[in-house]
C-alpha positions as CSV (number, residue, x, y, z in Angstrom):
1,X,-12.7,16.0,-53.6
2,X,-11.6,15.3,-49.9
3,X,-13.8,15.6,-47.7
4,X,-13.2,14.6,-44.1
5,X,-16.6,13.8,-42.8
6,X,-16.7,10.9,-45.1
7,X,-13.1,9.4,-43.3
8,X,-12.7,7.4,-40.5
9,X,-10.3,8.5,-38.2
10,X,-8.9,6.3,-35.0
11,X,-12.2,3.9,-36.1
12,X,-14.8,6.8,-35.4
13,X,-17.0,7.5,-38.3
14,X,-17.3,11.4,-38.2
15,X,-20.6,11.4,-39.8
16,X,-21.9,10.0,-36.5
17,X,-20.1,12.8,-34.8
18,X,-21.6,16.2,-33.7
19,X,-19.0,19.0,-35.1
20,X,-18.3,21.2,-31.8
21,X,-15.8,23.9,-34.1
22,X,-12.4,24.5,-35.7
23,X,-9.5,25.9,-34.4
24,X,-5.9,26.9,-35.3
25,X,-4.7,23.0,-35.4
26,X,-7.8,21.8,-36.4
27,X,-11.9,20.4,-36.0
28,X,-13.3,18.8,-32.8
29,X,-16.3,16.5,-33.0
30,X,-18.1,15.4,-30.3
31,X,-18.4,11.2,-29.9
32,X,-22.0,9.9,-29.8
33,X,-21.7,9.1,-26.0
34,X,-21.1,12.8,-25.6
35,X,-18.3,12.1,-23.1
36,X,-15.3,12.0,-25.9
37,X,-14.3,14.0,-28.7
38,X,-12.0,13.5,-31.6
39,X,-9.5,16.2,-32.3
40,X,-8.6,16.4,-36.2
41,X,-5.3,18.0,-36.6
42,X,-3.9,19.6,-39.7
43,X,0.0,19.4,-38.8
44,X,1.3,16.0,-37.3
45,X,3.0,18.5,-35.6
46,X,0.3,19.6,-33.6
47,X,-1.2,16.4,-32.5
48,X,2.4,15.8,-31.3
49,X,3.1,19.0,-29.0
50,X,-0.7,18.5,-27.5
51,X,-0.6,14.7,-27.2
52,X,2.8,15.5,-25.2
53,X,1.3,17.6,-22.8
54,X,-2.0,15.6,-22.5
55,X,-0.3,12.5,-21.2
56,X,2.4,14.3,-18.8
57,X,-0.8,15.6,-16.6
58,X,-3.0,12.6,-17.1
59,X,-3.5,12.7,-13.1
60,X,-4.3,16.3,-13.2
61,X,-7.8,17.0,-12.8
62,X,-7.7,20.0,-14.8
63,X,-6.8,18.4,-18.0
64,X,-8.6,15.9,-20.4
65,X,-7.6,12.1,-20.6
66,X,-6.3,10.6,-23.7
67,X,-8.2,7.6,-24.5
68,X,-6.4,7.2,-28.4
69,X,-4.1,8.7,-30.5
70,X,-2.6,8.4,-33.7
71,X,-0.1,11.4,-35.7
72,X,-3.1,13.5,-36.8
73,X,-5.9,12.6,-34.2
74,X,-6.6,12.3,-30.6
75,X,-9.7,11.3,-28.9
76,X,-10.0,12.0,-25.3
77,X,-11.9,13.7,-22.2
78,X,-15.1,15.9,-23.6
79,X,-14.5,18.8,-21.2
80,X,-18.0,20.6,-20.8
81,X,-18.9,23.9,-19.3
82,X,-18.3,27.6,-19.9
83,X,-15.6,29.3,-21.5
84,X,-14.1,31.8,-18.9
85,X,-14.8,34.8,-20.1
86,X,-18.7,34.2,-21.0
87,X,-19.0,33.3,-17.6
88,X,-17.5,36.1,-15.8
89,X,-19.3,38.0,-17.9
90,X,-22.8,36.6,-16.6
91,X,-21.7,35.3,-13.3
92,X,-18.8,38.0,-12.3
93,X,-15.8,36.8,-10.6
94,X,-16.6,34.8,-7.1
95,X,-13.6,34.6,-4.5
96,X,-14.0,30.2,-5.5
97,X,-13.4,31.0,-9.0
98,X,-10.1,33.2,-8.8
99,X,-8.9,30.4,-6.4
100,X,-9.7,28.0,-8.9
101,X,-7.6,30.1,-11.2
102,X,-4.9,30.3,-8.8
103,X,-5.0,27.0,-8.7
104,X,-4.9,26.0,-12.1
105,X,-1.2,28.1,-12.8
106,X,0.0,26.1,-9.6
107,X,-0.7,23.0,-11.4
108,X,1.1,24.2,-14.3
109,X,4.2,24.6,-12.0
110,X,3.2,21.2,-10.5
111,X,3.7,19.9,-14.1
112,X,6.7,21.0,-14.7
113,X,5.3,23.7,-17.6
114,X,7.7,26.3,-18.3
115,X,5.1,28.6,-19.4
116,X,2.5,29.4,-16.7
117,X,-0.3,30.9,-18.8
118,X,-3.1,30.2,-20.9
119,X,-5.7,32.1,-22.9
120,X,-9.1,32.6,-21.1
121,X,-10.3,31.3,-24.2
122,X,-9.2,28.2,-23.3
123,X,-10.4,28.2,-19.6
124,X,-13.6,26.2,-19.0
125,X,-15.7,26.5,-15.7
126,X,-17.5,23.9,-14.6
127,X,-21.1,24.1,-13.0
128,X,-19.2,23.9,-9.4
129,X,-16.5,27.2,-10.3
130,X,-13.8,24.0,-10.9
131,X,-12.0,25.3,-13.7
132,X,-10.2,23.0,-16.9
133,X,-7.9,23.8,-19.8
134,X,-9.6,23.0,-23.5
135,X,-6.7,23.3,-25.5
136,X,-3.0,23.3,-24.0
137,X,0.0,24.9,-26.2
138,X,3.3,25.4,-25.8
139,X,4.0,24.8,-22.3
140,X,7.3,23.2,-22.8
141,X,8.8,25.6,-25.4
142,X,8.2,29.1,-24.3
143,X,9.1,30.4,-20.2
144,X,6.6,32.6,-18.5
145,X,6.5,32.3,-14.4
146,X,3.2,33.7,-14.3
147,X,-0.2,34.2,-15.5
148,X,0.2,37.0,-18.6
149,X,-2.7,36.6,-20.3
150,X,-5.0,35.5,-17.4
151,X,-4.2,38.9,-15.8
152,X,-4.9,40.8,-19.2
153,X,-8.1,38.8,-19.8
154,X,-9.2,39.7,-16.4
155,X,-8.3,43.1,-16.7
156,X,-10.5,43.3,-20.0
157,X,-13.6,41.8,-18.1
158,X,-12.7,44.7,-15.5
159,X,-12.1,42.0,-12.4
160,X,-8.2,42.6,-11.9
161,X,-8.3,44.0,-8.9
162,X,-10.7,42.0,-7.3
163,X,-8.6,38.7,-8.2
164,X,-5.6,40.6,-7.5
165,X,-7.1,41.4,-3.7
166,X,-8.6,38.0,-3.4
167,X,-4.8,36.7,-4.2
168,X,-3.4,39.0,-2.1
169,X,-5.4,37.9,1.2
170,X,-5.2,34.4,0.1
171,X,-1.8,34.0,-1.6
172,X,0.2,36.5,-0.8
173,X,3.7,35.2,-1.5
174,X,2.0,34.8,-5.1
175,X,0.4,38.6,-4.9
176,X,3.8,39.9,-4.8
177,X,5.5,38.0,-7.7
178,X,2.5,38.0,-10.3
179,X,2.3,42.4,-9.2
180,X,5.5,43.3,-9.9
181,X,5.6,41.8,-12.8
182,X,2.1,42.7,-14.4
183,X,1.5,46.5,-14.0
């Protein structure tokens, strides 16, 4: 019987580890220090496409470091914090936080990502309204020149508009791309 707590991966005994939760392409532990995790992946595949991303924004503050890699795990960055949506939920939507947002798509641009998006899901908020990515997918393969599913998930926690007037007054060149398109 396989069973993955009992391996060693990259030289970290998982039994040591705190599981934080599976996903899609696979579990996340948190490292004793608590300031790294280890990503298990189930597809080579996977690691591959994240790892790629990972290391192209390595200056980007919005993104986790890489500390070590191999084809089917990564350990880097332990990004703490919020998930998006749970805080606008308790905290609402301050004018910091949807400029953080804005922000966050620019860097994408920045980057050189062909797809400006990202779930909410995988949005973190810091205790300071700084916002980080969790889990970056994609960004290379698919093109979207603006924030999709950030504008649905904000619609959903019934704060559109007010980002939308907050970008409008702060971003305005922005306002009028992201509006036409999302209606």
């Amino acid at each position: 019987m396989d069973n993955s707590v009992d391996k060693k991966y990259l030289g970290v005994n998982l039994k040591e580890c705190k599981f934080i939760g599976k996903g899609r392409q696979g579990s996340v532990y948190l490292l004793p220090d608590k300031k790294r995790i280890i990503k298990i992946y189930n597809k080579e595949k996977g690691c591959k496409g994240e790892l790629e991303i990972l290391l192209r924004v390595q200056d980007n503050p919005h993104f986790a470091k890489v500390y070590s890699y191999n084809n089917r795990a990564m350990i880097r960055e332990y990004i703490p914090g919020m998930c998006i949506k749970d805080y606008i939920r308790k905290n609402g939507l301050s004018e910091k936080l949807a400029i953080n947002l804005v922000k966050l798509v620019e860097s994408f641009k920045t980057a050189g990502f062909k797809k400006l998006d990202i779930r909410l899901a995988h949005i973190f908020v810091q205790p300071n309204e700084d916002v980080r990515v969790i889990d970056p997918r994609k960004v290379f393969e698919r093109k979207l020149n603006y924030p999709l599913k950030i504008m649905k998930g904000l619609r959903e926690l019934s704060v559109l508009p007010k980002f939308m007037k907050i970008l409008k007054e702060e971003y305005p060149d922005l306002y009028n791309q992201w509006s036409r398109k999302h209606k």
